[in-house]
DRENDO-1510 file (C-alpha; in Angstrom, 1 decimal, always signed):
<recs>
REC; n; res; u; v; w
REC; 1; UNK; -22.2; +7.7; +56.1 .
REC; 2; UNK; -25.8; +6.7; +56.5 .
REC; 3; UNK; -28.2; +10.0; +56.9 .
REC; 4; UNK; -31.1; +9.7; +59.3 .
REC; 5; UNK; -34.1; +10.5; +56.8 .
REC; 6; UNK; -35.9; +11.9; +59.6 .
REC; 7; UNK; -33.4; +14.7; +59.6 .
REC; 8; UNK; -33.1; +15.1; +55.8 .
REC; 9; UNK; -36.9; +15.6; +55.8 .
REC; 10; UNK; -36.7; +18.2; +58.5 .
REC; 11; UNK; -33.8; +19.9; +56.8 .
REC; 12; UNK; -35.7; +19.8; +53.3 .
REC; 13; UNK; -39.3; +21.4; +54.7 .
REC; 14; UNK; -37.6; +24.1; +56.8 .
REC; 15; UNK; -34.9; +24.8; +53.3 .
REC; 16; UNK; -38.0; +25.1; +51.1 .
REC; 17; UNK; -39.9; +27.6; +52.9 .
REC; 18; UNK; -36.9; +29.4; +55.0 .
REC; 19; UNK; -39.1; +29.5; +57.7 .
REC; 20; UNK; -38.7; +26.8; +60.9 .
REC; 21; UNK; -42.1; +27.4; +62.4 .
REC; 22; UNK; -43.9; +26.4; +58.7 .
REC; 23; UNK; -41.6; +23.3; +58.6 .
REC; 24; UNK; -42.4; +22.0; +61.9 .
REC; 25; UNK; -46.1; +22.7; +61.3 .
REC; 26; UNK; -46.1; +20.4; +57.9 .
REC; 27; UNK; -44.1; +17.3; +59.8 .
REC; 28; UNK; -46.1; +17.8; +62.9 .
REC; 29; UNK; -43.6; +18.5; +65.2 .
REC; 30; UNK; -42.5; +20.9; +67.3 .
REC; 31; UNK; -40.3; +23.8; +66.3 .
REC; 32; UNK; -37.9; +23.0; +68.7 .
REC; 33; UNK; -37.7; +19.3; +67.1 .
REC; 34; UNK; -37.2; +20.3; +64.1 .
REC; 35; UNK; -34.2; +22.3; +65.1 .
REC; 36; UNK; -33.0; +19.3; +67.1 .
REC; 37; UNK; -33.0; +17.2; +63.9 .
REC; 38; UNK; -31.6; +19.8; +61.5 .
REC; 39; UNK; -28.7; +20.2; +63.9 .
REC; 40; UNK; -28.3; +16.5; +64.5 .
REC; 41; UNK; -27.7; +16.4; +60.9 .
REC; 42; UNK; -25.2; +18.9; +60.3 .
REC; 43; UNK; -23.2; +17.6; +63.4 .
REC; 44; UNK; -22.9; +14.2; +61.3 .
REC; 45; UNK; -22.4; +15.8; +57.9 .
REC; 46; UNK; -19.8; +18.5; +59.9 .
REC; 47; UNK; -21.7; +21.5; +58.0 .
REC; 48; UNK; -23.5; +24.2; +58.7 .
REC; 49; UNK; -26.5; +24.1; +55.9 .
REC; 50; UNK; -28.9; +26.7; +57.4 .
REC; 51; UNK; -27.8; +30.0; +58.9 .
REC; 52; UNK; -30.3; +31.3; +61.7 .
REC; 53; UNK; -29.8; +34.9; +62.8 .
REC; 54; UNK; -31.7; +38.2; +62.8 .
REC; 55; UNK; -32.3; +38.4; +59.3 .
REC; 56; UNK; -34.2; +34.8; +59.0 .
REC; 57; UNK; -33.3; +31.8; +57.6 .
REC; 58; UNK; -30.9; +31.6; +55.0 .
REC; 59; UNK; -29.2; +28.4; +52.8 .
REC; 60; UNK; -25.2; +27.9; +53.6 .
REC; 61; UNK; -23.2; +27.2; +50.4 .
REC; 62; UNK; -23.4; +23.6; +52.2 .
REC; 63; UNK; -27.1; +23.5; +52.1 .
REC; 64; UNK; -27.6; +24.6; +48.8 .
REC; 65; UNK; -24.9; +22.2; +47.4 .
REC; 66; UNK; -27.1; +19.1; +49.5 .
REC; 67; UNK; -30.8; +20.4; +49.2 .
REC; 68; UNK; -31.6; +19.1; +45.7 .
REC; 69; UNK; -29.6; +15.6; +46.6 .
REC; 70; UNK; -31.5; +15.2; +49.9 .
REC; 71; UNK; -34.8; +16.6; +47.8 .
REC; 72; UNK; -34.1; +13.5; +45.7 .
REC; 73; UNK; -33.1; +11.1; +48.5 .
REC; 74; UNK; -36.6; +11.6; +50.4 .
REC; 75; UNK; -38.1; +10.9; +47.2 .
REC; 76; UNK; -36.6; +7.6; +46.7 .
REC; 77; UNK; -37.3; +6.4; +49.8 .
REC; 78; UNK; -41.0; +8.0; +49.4 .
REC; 79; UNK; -41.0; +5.4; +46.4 .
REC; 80; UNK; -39.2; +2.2; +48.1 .
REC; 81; UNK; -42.3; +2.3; +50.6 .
REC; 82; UNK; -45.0; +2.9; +48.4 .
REC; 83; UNK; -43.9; +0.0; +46.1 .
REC; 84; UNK; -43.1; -2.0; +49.4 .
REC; 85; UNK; -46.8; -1.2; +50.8 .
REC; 86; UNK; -48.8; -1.5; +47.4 .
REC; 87; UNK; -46.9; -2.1; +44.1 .
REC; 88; UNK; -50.4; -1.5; +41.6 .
REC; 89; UNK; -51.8; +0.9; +43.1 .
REC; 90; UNK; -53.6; +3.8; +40.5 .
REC; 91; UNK; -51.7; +6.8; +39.6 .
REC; 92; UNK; -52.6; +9.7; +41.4 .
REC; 93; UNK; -53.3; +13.1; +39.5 .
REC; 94; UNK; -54.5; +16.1; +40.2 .
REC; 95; UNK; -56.5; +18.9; +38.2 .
REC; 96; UNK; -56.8; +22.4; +38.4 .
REC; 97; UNK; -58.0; +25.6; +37.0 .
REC; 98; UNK; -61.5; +24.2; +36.9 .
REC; 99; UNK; -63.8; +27.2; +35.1 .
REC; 100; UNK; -61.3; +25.7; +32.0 .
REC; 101; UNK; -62.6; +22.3; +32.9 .
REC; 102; UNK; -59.6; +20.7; +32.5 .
REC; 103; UNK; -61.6; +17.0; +32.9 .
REC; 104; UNK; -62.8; +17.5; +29.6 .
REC; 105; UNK; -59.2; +16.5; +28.0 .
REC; 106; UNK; -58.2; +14.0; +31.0 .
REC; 107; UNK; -61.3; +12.1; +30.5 .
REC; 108; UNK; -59.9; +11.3; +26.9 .
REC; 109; UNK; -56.6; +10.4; +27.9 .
REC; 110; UNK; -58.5; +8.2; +31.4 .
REC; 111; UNK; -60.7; +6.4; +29.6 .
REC; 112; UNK; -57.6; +4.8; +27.2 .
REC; 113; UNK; -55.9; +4.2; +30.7 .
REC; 114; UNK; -58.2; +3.4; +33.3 .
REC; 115; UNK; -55.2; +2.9; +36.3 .
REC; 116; UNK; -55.5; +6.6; +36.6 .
REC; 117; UNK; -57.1; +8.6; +39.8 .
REC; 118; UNK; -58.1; +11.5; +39.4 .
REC; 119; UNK; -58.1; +14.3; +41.8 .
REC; 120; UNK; -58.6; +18.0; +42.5 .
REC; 121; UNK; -56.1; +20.9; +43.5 .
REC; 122; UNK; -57.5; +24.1; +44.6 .
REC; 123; UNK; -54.7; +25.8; +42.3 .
REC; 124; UNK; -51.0; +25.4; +41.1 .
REC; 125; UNK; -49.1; +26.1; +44.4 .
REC; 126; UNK; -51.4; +23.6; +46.2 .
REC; 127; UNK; -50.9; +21.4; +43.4 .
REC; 128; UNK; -47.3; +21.8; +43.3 .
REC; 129; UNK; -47.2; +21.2; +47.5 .
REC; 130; UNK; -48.9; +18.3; +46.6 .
REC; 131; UNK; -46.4; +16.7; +44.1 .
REC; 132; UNK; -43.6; +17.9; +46.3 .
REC; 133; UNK; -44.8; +16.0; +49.6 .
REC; 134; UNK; -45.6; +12.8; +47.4 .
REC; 135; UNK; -49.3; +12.9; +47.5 .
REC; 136; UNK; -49.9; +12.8; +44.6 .
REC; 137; UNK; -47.4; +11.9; +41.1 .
REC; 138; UNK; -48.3; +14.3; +38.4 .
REC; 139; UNK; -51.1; +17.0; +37.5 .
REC; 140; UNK; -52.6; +18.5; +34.9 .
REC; 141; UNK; -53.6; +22.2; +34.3 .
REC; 142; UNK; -52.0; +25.8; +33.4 .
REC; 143; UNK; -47.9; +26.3; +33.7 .
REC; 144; UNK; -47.4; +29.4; +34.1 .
REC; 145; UNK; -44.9; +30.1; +37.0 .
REC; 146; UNK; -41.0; +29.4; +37.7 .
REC; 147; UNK; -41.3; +25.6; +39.0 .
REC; 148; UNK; -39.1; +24.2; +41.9 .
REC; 149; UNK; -36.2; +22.5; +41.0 .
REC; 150; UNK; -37.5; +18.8; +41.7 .
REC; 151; UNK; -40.3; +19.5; +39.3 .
REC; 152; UNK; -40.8; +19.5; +35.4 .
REC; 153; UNK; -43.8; +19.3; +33.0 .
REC; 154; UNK; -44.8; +18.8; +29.3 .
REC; 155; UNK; -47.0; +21.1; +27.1 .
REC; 156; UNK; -49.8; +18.2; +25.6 .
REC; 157; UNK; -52.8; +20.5; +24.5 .
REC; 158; UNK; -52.9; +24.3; +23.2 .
REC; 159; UNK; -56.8; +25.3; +22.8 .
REC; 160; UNK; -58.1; +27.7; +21.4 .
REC; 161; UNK; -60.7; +30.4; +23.6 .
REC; 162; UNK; -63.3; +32.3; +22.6 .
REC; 163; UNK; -64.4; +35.8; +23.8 .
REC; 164; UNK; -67.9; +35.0; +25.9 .
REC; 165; UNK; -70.4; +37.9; +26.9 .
REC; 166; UNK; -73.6; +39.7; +27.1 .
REC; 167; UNK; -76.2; +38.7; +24.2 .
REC; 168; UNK; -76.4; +42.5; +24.2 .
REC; 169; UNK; -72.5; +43.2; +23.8 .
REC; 170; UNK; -72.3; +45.3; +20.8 .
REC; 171; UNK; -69.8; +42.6; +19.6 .
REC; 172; UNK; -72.2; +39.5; +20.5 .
REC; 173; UNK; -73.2; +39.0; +17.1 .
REC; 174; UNK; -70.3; +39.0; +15.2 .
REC; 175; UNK; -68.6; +36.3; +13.2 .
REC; 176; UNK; -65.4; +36.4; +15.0 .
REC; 177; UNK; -63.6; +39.3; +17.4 .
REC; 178; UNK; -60.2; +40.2; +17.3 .
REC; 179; UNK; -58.5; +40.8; +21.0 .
REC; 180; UNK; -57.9; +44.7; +20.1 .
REC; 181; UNK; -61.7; +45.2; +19.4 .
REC; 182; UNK; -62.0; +44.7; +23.0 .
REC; 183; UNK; -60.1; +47.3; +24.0 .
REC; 184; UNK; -62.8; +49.5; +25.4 .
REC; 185; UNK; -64.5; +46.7; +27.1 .
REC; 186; UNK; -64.2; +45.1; +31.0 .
REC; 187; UNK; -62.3; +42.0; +31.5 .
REC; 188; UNK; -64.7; +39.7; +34.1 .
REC; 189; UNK; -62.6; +37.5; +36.1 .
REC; 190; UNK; -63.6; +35.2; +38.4 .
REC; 191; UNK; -61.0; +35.8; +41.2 .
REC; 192; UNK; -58.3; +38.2; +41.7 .
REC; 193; UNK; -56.8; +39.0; +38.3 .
REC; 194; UNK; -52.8; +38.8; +39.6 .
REC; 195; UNK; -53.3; +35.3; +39.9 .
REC; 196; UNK; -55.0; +34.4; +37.1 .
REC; 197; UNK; -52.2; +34.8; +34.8 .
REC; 198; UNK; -53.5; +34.0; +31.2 .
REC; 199; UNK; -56.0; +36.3; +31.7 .
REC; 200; UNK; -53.8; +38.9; +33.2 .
REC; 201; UNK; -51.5; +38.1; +30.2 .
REC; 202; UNK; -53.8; +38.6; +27.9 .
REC; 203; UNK; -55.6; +41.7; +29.0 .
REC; 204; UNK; -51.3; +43.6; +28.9 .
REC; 205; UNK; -50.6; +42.1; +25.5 .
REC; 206; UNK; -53.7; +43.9; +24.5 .
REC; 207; UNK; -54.3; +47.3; +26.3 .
REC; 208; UNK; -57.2; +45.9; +28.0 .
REC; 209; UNK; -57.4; +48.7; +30.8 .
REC; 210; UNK; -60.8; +47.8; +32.8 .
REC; 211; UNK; -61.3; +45.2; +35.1 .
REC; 212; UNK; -63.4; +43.5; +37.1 .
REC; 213; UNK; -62.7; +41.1; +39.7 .
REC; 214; UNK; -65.8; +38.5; +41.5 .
REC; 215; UNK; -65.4; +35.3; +43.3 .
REC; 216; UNK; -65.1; +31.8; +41.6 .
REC; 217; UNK; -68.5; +30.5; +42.5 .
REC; 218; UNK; -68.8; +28.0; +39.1 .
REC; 219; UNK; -69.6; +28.4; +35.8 .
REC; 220; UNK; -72.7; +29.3; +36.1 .
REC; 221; UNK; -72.3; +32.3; +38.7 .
REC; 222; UNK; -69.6; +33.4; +36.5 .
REC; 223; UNK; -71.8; +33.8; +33.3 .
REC; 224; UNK; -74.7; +35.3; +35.0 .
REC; 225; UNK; -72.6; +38.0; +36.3 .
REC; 226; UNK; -71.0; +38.4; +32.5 .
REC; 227; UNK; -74.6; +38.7; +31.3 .
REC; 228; UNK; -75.4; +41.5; +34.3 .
REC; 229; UNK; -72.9; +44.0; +32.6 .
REC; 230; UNK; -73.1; +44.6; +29.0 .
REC; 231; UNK; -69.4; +45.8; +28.6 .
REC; 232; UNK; -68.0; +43.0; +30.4 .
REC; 233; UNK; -66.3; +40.0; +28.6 .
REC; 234; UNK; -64.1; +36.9; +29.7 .
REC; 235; UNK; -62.5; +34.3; +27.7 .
REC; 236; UNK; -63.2; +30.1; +28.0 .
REC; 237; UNK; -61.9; +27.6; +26.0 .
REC; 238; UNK; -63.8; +27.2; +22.7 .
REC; 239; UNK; -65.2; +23.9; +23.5 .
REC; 240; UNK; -66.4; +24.3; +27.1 .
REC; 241; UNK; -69.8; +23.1; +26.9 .
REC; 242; UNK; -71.8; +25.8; +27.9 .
REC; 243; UNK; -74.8; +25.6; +30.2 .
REC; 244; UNK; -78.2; +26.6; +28.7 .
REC; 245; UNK; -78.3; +30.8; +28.6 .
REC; 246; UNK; -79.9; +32.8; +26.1 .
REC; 247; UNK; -78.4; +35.9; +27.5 .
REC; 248; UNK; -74.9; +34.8; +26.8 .
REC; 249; UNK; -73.0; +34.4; +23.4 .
REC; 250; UNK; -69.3; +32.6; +22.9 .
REC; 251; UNK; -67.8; +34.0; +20.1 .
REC; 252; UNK; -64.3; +33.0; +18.0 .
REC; 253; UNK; -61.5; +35.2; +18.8 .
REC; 254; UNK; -59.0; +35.5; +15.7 .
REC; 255; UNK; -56.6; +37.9; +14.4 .
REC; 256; UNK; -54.9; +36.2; +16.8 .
REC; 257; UNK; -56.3; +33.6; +18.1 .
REC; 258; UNK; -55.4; +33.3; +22.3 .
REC; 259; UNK; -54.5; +29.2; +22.9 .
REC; 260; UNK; -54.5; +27.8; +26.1 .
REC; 261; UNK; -51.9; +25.6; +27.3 .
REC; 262; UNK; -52.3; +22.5; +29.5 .
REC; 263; UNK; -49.7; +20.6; +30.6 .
REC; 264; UNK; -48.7; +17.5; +32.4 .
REC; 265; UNK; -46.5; +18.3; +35.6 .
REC; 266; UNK; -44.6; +15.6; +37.8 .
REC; 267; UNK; -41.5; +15.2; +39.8 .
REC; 268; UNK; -38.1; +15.0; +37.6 .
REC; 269; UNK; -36.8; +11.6; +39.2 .
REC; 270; UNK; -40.3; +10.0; +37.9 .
REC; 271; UNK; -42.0; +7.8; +40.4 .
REC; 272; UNK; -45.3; +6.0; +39.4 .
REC; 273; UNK; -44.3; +2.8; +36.7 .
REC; 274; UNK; -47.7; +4.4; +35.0 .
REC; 275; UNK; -46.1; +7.8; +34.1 .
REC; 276; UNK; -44.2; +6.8; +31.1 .
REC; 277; UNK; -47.7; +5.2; +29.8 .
REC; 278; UNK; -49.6; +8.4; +30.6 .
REC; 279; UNK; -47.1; +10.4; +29.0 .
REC; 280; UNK; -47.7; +8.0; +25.9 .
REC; 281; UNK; -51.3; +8.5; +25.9 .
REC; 282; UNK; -50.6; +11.7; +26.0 .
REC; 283; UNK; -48.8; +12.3; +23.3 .
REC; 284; UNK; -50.7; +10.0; +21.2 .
REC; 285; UNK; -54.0; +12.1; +21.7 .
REC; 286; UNK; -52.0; +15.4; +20.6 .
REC; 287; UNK; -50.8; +13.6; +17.6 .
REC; 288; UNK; -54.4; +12.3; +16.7 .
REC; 289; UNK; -56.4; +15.8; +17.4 .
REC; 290; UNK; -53.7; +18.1; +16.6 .
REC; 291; UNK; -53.5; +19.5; +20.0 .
REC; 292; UNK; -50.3; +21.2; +19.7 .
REC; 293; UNK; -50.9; +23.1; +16.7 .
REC; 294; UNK; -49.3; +26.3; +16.6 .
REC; 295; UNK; -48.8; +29.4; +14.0 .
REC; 296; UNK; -46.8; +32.0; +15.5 .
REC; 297; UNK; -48.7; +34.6; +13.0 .
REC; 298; UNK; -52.0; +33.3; +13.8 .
REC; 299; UNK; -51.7; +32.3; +17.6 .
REC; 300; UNK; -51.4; +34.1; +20.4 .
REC; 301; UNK; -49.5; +32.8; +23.4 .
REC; 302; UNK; -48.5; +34.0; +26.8 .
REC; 303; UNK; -45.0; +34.8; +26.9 .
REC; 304; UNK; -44.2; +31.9; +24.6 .
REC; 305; UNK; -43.4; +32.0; +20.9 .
REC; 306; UNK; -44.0; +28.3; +19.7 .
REC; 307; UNK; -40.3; +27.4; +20.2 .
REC; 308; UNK; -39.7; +23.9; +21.6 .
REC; 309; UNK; -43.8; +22.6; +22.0 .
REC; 310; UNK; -42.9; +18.8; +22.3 .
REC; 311; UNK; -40.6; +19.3; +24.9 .
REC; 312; UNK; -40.7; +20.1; +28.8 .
REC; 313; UNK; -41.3; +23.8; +28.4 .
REC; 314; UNK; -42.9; +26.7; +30.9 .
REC; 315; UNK; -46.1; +28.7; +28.3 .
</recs>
């Protein structure tokens, strides 16, 4: 039986989001294209995969059995015509959560292999769209929800963050902070908190009750409203270089220490001949800077307790 990929692709979009009018919009076609597809399709496989009907769209038994097959058969033709079309080209990657700076550890890793291109996602569902559609083959940045099924990634750095606030703080001259000393204080975060989940996770692991929400408008925006509020605090990563400002102060959080996880996220059936090689670099860079240190007693880690670090896992 030879499947019209056209069809599959139709069939895939409109599965993923349950929603015909969003699928048609992403192929650029009509809605009432995309149905002539998806139904061309089932006639030829003689199975109903999508039920329409006043409650939505729903998966058949059918379609859920074929979705992650046909998920993998548009990715393998994705692949035939990219290495048909251009067989070196650079390896596409994507970066987000960028107040982290998450350049500063993919610059190491792209300067020991230069065939990489480095790009920018506004956050992980765009990022995740992204690596789903083929337009990019893997990212880098923060884990930290359920993944689709034709996705998997690879913890490669946890680092540790420091508490950063007002030079006036009662805590800004102290040696170190533990995360319950901040109790009383406000958590500043530069967008809404619900979606800015290591901070979220942080602030219920430790009772932190005030918040504060602004827009993400860069690093610097970010500190001068930290410095406008002497009980407001945020975390960074301890080695974000910070910009010149006196009225600011970054100080070591122990007791435990909060480490944030980056990981390298790409489609399961692979793609790019360069992944392996990144992966390798990867790994290599962990080993030589101790990047995946962890002490269960002295770390602190979203929702993860240091089982399985070297493997594909979700922090």
């Amino acid at each position: 039986m030879d499947l019209d990929l056209a069809q599959v692709r139709a069939f895939v979009r409109a599965a993923e989001g349950l929603h015909f009018g969003h699928a048609a919009e992403e192929l650029s076609i009509s809605q009432q294209a995309l149905s002539k597809r998806i139904a061309r399709l089932e006639s030829v496989l003689g199975r109903r995969l999508l039920d329409r009907g006043g409650q939505g769209v729903r998966l058949t038994e059918a379609g859920r059995r074929f979705l992650e097959p046909a998920r993998q058969a548009l990715a393998a033709a994705d692949l035939a015509v990219a290495a048909a079309l251009d067989a070196h080209r650079r390896l596409r990657i994507d970066v987000w959560g960028h107040l982290y700076a998450p350049m500063r550890t993919l610059a190491r890793v792209a300067a020991l292999e230069p065939r990489l291109e480095p790009g920018h996602g506004r956050d992980l569902p765009t990022v995740i769209t992204a690596l789903l559609h083929g337009d990019v083959d893997a990212a880098f940045g923060r884990v930290h929800a359920p993944l689709p099924a034709g996705l998997t990634h690879r913890l490669v750095r946890l680092e540790p963050v420091d508490v950063v606030f007002s030079v006036d703080h009662p805590l800004a001259h102290a040696p170190a902070v533990r995360p319950a000393q901040l109790r009383d204080g406000v958590l500043w975060s530069p967008g809404a908190l619900h979606r800015l989940d290591f901070l979220h996770s942080f602030a219920e692991s430790f009772g932190i009750r005030d918040r504060a929400e602004g827009a993400n408008l860069g690093l610097d925006r970010f500190l001068a409203d930290l410095a406008a509020d002497t009980r407001r605090f945020s975390l960074l990563p301890a080695d974000v270089p910070l910009p010149p400002a006196p009225a600011i102060r970054s100080v070591p959080l122990t007791d435990p220490t909060p480490l944030y996880a980056w990981s390298l996220l790409w489609r399961r059936n692979g793609g790019h001949p360069l992944l392996d090689a990144l992966m390798s670099t990867f790994v290599a860079e962990a080993e030589r800077n101790r990047w995946l240190e962890y002490d269960p007693v002295r770390d602190w880690l979203p929702g993860h307790h240091g089982a399985g670090l070297g493997a594909p896992v979700a922090p």
